[in-house]
Every structure is written in C-alpha cells, then in structure tokens.
PDB file of N, CA, C and O in Angstrom:
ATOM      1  N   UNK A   1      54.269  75.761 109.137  1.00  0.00           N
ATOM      2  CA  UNK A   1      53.433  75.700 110.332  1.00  0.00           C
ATOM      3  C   UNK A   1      54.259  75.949 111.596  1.00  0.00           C
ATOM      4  O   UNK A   1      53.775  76.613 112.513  1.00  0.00           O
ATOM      5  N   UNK A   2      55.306  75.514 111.659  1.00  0.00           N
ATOM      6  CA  UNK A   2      56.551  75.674 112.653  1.00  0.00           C
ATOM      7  C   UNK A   2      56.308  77.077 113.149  1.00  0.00           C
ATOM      8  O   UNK A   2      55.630  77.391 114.128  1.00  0.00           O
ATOM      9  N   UNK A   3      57.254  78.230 111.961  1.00  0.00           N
ATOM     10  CA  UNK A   3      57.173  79.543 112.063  1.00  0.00           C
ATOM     11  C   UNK A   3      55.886  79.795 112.791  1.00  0.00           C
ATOM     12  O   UNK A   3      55.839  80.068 113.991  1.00  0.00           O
ATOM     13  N   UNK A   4      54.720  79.676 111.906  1.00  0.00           N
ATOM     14  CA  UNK A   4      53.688  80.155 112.743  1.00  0.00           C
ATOM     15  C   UNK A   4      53.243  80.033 113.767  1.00  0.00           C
ATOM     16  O   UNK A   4      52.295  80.771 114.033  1.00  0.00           O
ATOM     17  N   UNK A   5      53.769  78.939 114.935  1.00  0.00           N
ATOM     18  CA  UNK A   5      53.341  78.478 115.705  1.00  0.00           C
ATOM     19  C   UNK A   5      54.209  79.628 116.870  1.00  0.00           C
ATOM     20  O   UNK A   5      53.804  80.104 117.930  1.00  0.00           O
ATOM     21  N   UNK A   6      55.489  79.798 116.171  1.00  0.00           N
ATOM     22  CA  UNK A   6      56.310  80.620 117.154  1.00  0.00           C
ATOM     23  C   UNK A   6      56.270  82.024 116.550  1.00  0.00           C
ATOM     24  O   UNK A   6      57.193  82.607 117.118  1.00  0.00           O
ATOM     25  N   UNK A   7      55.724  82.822 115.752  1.00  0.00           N
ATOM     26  CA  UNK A   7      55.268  83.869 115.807  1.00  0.00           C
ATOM     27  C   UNK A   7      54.001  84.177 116.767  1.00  0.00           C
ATOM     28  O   UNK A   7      53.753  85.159 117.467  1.00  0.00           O
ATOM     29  N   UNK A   8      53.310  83.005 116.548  1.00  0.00           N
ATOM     30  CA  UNK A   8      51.930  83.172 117.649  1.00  0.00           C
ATOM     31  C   UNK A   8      52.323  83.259 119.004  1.00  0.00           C
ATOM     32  O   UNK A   8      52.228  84.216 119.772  1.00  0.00           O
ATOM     33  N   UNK A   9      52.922  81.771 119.246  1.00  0.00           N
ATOM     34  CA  UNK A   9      54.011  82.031 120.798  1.00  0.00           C
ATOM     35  C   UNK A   9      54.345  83.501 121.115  1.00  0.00           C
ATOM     36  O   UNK A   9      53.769  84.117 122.011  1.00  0.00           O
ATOM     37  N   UNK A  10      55.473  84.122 120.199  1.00  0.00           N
ATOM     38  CA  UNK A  10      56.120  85.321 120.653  1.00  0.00           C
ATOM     39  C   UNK A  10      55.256  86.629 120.964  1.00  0.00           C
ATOM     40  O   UNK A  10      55.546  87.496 121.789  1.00  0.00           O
ATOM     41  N   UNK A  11      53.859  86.583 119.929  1.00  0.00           N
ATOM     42  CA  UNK A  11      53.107  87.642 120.236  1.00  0.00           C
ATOM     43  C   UNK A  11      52.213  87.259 121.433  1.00  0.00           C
ATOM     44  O   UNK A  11      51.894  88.069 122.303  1.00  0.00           O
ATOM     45  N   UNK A  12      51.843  86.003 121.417  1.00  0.00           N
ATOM     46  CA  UNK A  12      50.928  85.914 122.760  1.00  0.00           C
ATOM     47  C   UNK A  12      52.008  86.615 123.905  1.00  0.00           C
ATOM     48  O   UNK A  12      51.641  87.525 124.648  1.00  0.00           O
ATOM     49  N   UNK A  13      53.655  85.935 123.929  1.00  0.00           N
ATOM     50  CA  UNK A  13      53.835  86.289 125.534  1.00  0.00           C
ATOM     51  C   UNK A  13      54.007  88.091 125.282  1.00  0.00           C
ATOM     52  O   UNK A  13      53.916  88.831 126.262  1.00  0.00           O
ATOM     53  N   UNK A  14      54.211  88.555 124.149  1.00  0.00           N
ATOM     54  CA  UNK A  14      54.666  90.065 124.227  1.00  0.00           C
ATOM     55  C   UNK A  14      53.238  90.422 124.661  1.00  0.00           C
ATOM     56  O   UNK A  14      53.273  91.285 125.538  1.00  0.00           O
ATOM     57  N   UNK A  15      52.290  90.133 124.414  1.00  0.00           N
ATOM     58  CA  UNK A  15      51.071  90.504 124.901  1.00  0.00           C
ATOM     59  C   UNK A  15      50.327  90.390 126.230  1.00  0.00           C
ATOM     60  O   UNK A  15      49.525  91.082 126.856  1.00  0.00           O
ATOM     61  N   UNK A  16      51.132  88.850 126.436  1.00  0.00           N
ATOM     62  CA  UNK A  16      50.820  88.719 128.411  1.00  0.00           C
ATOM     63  C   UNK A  16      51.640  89.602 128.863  1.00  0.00           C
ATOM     64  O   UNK A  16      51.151  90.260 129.782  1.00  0.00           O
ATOM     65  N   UNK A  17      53.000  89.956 128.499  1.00  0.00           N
ATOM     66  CA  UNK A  17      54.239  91.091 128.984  1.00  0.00           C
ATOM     67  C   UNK A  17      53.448  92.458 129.369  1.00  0.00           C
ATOM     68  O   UNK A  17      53.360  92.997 130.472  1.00  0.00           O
ATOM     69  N   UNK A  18      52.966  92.804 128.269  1.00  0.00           N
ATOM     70  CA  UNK A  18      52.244  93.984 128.072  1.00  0.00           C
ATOM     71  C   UNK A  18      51.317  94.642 129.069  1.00  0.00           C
ATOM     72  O   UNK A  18      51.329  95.778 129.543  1.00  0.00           O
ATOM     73  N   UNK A  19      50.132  93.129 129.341  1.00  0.00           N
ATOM     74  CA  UNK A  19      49.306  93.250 130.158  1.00  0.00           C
ATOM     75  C   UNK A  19      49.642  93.299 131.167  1.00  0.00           C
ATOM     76  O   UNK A  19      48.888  94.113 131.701  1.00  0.00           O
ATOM     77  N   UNK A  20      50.680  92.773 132.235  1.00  0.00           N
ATOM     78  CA  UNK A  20      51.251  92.957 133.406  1.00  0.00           C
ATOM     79  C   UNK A  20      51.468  94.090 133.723  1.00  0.00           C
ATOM     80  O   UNK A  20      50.979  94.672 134.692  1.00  0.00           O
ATOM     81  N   UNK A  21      52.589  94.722 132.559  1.00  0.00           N
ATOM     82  CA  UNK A  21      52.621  95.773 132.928  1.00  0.00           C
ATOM     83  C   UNK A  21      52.041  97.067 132.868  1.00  0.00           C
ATOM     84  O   UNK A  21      52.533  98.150 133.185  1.00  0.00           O
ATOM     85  N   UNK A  22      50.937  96.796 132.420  1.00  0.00           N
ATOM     86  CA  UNK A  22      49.569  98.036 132.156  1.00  0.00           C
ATOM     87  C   UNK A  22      49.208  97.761 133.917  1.00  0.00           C
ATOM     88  O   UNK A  22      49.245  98.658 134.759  1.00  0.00           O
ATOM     89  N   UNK A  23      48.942  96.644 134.133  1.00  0.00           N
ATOM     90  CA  UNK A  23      48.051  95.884 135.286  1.00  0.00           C
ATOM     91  C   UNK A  23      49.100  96.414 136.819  1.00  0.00           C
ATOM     92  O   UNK A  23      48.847  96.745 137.977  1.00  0.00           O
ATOM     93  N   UNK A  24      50.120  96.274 136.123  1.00  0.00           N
ATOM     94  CA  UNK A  24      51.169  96.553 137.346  1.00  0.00           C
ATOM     95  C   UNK A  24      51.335  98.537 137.951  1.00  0.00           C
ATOM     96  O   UNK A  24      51.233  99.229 138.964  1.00  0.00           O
ATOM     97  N   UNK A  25      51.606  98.627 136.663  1.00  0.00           N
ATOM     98  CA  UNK A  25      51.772 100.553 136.707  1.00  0.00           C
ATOM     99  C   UNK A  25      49.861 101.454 136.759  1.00  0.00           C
ATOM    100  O   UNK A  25      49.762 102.677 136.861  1.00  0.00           O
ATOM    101  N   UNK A  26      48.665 100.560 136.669  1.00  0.00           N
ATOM    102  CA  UNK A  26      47.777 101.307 137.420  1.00  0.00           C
ATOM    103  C   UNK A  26      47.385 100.759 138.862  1.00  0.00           C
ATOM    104  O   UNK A  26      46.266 100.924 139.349  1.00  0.00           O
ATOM    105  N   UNK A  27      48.210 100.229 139.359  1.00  0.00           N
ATOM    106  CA  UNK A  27      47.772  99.870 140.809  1.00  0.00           C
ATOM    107  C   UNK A  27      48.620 100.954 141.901  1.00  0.00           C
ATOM    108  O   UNK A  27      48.327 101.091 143.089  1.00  0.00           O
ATOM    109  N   UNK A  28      49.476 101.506 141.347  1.00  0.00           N
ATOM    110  CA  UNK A  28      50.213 102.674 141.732  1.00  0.00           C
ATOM    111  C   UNK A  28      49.648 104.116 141.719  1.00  0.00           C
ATOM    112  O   UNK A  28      50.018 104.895 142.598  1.00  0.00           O
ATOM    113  N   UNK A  29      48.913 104.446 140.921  1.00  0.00           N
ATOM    114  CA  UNK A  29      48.221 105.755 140.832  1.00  0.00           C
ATOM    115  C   UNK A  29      47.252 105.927 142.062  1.00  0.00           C
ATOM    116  O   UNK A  29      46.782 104.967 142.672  1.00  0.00           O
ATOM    117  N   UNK A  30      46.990 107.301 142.380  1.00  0.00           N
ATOM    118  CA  UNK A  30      46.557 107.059 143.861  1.00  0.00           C
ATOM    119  C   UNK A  30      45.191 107.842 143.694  1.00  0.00           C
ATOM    120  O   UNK A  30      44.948 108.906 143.126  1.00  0.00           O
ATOM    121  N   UNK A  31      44.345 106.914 144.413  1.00  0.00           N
ATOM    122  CA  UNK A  31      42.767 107.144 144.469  1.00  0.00           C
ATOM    123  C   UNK A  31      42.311 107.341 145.461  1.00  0.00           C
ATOM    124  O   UNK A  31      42.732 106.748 146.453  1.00  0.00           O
ATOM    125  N   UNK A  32      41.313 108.223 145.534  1.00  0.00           N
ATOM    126  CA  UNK A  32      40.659 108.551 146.758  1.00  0.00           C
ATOM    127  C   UNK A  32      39.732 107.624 147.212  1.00  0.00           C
ATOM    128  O   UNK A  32      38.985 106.946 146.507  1.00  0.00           O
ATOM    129  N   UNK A  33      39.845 107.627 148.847  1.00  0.00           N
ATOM    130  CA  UNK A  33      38.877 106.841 149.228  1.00  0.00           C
ATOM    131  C   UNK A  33      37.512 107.281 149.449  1.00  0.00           C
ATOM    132  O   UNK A  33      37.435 108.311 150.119  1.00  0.00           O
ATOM    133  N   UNK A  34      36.038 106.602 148.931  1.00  0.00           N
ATOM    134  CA  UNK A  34      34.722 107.402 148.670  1.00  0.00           C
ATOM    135  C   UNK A  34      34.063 107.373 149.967  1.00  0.00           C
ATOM    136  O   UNK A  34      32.872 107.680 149.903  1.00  0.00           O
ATOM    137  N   UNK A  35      34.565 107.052 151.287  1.00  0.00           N
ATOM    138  CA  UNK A  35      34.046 106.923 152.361  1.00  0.00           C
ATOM    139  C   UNK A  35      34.935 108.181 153.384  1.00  0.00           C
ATOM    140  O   UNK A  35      34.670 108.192 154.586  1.00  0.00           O
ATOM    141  N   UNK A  36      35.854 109.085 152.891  1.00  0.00           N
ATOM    142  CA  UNK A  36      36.465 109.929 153.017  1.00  0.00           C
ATOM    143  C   UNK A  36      35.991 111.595 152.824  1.00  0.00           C
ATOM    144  O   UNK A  36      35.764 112.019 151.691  1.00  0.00           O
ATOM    145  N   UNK A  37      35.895 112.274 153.745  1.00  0.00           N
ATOM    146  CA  UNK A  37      35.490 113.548 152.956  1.00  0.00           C
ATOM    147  C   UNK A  37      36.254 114.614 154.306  1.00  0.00           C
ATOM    148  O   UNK A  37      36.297 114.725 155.531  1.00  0.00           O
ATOM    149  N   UNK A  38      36.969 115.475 152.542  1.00  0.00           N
ATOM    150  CA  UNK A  38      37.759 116.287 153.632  1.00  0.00           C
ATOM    151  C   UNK A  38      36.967 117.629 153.761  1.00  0.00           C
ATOM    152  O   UNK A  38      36.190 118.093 152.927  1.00  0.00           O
ATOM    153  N   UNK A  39      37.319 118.169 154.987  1.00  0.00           N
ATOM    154  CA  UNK A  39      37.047 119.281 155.380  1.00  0.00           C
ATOM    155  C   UNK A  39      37.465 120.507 155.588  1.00  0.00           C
ATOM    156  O   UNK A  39      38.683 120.444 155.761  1.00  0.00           O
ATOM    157  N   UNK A  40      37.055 121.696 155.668  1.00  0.00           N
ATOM    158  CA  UNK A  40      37.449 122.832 155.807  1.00  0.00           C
ATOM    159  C   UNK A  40      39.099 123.231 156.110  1.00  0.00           C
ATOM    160  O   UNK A  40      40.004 123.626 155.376  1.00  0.00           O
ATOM    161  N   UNK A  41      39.024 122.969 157.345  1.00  0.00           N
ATOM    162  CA  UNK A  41      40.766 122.869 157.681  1.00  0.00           C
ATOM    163  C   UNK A  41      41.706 121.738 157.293  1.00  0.00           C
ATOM    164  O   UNK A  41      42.748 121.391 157.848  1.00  0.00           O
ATOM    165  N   UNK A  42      41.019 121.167 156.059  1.00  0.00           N
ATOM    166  CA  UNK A  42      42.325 120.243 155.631  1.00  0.00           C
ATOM    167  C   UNK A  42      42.398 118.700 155.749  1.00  0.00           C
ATOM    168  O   UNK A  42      42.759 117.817 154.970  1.00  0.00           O
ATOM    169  N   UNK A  43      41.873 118.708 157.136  1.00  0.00           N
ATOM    170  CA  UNK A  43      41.576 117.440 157.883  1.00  0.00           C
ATOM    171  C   UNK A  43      40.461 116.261 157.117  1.00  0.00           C
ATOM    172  O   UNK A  43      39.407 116.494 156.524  1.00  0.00           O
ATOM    173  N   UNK A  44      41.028 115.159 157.341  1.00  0.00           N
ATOM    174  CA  UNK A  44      40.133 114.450 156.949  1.00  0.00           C
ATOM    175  C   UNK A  44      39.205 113.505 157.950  1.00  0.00           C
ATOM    176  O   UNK A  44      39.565 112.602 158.705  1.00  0.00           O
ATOM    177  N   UNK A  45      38.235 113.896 157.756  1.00  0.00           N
ATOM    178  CA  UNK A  45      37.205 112.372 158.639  1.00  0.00           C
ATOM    179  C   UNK A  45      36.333 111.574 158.148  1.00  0.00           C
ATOM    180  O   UNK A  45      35.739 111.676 157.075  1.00  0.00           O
ATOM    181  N   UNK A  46      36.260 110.841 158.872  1.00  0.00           N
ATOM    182  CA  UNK A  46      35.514 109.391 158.181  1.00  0.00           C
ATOM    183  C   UNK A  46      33.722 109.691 158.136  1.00  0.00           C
ATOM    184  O   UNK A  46      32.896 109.927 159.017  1.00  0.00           O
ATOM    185  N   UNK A  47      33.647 109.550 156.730  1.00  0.00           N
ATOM    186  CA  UNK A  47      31.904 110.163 156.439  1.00  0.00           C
ATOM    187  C   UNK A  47      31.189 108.715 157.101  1.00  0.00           C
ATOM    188  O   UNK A  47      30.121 109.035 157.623  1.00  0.00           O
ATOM    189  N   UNK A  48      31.412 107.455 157.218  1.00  0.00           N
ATOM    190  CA  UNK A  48      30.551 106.740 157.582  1.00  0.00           C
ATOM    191  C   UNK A  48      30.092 106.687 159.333  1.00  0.00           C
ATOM    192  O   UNK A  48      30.654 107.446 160.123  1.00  0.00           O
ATOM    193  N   UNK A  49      29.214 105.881 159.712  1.00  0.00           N
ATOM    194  CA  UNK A  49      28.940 105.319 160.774  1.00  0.00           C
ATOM    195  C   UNK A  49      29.711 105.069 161.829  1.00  0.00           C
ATOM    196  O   UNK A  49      29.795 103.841 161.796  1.00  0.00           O
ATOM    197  N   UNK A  50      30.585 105.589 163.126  1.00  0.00           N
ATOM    198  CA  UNK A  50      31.315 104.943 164.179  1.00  0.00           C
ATOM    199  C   UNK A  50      31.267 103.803 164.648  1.00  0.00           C
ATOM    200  O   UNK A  50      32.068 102.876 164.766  1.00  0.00           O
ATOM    201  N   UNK A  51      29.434 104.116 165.101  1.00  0.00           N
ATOM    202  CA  UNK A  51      28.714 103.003 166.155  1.00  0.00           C
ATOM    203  C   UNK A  51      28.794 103.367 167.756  1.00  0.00           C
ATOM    204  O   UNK A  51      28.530 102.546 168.635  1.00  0.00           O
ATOM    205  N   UNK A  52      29.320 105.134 168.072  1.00  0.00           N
ATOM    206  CA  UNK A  52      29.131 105.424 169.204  1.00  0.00           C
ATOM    207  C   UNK A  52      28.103 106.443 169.410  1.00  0.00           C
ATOM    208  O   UNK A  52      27.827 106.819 170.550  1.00  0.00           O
TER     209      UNK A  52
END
C-alpha cells in the first residue's frame, strides 16, 4: 500500500507539472483582439463605440 500511495503521489504531481505548463506556454501565443478591425492601410481602429 506504501508503494502505491507514492506512485499515485508521483503521477498526480507529474500531472499538476504538466498542467502548468500546458497552462503557462498558451498564455503566450498571441490573439487577436475581436473589438479590433484592421484596415486598408494597415492601421488599426477601434470597431466599438467612442461616445463622441
């Protein structure tokens, strides 16, 4: 029961390990913002509302 208790241990943390770093390396990939729309010359402006 020993063993098993620390095989379970070792795979749970290799598995919290894991998840971090899935969790960590897609917060880096770069996404567009959906309130964004670019235009003709390149430029970008803001598709929503000012308020002027």
């Amino acid at each position: 029961m020993k063993t098993f208790k620390k095989w379970l241990f070792a795979l749970m943390s290799a598995l919290l390990l894991l998840g971090a770093a899935t969790a960590c390396s897609s917060t880096s990939s770069k996404t567009d913002d959906s309130n964004t729309q670019q235009t003709d010359d390149g430029s970008q402006s803001d598709n929503g509302d000012s308020g002027q």
